[in-house]
C-alpha positions, -999 to 999 in steps of 0.1 A, spaced: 482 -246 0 495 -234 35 529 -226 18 513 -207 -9 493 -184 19 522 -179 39 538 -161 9 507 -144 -2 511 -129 37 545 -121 31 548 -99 7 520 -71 12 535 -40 29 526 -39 65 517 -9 83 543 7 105 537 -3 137 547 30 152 510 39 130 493 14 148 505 7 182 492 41 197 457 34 184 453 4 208 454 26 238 427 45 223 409 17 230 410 27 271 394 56 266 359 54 270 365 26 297 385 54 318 353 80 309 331 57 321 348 46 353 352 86 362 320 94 354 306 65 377 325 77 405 316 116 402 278 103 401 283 79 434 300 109 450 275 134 443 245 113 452 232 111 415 239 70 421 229 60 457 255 45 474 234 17 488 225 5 455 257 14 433 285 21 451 318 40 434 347 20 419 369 35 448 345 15 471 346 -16 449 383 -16 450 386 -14 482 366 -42 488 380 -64 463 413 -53 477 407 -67 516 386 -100 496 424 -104 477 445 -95 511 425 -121 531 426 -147 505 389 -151 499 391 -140 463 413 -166 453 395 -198 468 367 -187 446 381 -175 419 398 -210 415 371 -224 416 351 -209 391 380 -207 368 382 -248 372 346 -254 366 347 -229 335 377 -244 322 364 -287 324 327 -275 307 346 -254 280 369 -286 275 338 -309 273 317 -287 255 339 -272 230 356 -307 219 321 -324 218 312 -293 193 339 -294 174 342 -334 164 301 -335 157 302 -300 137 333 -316 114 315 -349 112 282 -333 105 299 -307 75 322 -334 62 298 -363 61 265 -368 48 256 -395 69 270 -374 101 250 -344 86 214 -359 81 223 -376 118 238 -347 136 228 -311 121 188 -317 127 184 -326 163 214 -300 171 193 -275 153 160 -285 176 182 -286 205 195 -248 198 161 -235 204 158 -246 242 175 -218 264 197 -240 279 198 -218 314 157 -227 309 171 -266 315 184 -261 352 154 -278 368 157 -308 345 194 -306 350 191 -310 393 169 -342 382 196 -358 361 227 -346 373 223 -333 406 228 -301 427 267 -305 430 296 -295 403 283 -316 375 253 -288 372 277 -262 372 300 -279 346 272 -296 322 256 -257 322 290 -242 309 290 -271 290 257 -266 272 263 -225 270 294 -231 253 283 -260 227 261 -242 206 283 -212 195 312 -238 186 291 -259 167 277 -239 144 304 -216 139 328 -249 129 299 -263 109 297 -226 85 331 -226 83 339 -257 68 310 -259 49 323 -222 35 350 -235 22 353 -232 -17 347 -266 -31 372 -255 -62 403 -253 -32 390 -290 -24 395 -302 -60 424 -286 -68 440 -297 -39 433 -334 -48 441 -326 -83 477 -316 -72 475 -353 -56 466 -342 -18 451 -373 -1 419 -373 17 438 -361 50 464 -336 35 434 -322 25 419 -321 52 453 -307 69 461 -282 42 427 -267 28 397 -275 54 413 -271 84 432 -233 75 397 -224 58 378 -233 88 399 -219 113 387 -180 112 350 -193 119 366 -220 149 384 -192 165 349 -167 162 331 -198 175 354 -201 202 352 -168 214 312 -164 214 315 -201 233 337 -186 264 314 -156 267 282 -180 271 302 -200 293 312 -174 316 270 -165 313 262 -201 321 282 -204 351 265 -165 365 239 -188 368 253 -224 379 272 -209 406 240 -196 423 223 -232 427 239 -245 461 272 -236 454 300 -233 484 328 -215 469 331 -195 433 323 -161 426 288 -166 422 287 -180 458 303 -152 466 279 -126 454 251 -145 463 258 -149 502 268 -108 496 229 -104 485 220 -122 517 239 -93 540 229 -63 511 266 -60 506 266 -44 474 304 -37 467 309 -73 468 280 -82 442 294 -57 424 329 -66 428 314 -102 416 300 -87 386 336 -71 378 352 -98 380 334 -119 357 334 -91 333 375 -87 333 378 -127 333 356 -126 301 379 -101 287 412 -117 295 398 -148 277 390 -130 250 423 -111 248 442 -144 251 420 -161 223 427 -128 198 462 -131 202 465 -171 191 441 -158 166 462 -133 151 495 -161 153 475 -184 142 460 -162 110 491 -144 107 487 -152 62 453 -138 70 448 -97 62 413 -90 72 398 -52 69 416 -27 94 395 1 105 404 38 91 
């Protein structure tokens, strides 16, 4: 099955890449519009300074926060807490979303208290959270943990349950044990959903730790921003809020890319 989608992949004419490449610089535009137009408004006075300062500000600030090694303690930090709750949530979603979709047992076990559980905003659970867990990095980890859970889980669960049940029996009729078809049809049919999943998983995870790193933290950027609320030091908060934004992106950019290697016998719709 994966051999016969590889050559399916093969053989459709690509586009010329000197076609396509330019386009994904079109895709700086409006970023570059909307950075200049921020900074004409903050130097005109249409944006106070004191609450919105210009990106020329901010980068100067997150410049000196880089030169005298603040940024990086807590931007460690929070990348180590966002990485251990996206480990423990995402695997914890994937094994119960395959167990629930493959297995009828695992289904009628699983899929209903999962889909009770969805309908608590899990950022609502911080003050049951402190109770069980604490104050200290276990509530910053189980929140990512929680934010990210949810997106994986379902989006595993659709996308093997998607699957065409004809590719299953065909694939045993060609004499594919249980686990070569599992190998060959479920898990390359699945993937496109996993890899969606995963994406909408890292963005609540980055949400969830906005929020965990403003309970008692010490270090991390949402220390950071805090203790600048305390002083009104807007750039940094703002600086805070950049940097979560870019970290989001870099994930997301990271998880496209082993998307399209991973998918590369995939041709989805390109945009015209």
């Amino acid at each position: 099955m994966t051999t016969l989608l590889n050559e399916v992949a093969v053989s459709p004419a690509r586009a010329p890449a000197r076609n396509r490449r330019p386009r994904r610089w079109y895709r700086l535009i409006s970023p570059l519009v909307l950075v200049v137009t921020w900074e004409a408004a903050a130097r005109t006075g249409v944006l106070p300074e004191e609450k919105v300062p210009a990106p020329s500000v901010v980068a100067r600030t997150g410049w000196r926060l880089a030169t005298e090694g603040e940024l990086t303690t807590h931007l460690l930090d929070s990348l180590t807490r966002a990485l251990i709750g996206l480990a423990i949530g995402g695997s914890l979603a994937v094994v119960l979303a395959a167990t629930a979709a493959l297995l009828r047992l695992g289904d009628n076990a699983i899929d209903p208290p999962v889909q009770m559980a969805r309908m608590l905003p899990h950022l609502g659970l911080v003050p049951l959270l402190i109770i069980w867990v604490g104050i200290g990095e276990e509530l910053k980890i189980s929140l990512v943990a929680l934010g990210s859970f949810f997106p994986l889980y379902f989006n595993t669960y659709a996308g093997i349950r998607d699957i065409d049940q004809r590719l299953v029996e065909a694939a045993k009729t060609c004499g594919l044990n249980q686990w070569q078809r599992l190998r060959h049809v479920v898990l390359p049919g699945a993937l496109p959903s996993l890899f969606l999943g995963l994406r909408l998983a890292i963005g609540a995870g980055w949400l969830s730790l906005v929020v965990g790193e403003q309970v008692n933290a010490q270090t991390g950027i949402g220390f950071l921003m805090m203790e600048a609320r305390e002083f009104a030091q807007t750039d940094v908060v703002v600086f805070g809020l950049l940097v979560y934004a870019l970290l989001g992106l870099l994930s997301d950019a990271l998880i496209r890319i082993a998307e399209r290697r991973t998918l590369a016998w995939r041709r989805g719709l390109q945009a015209t």
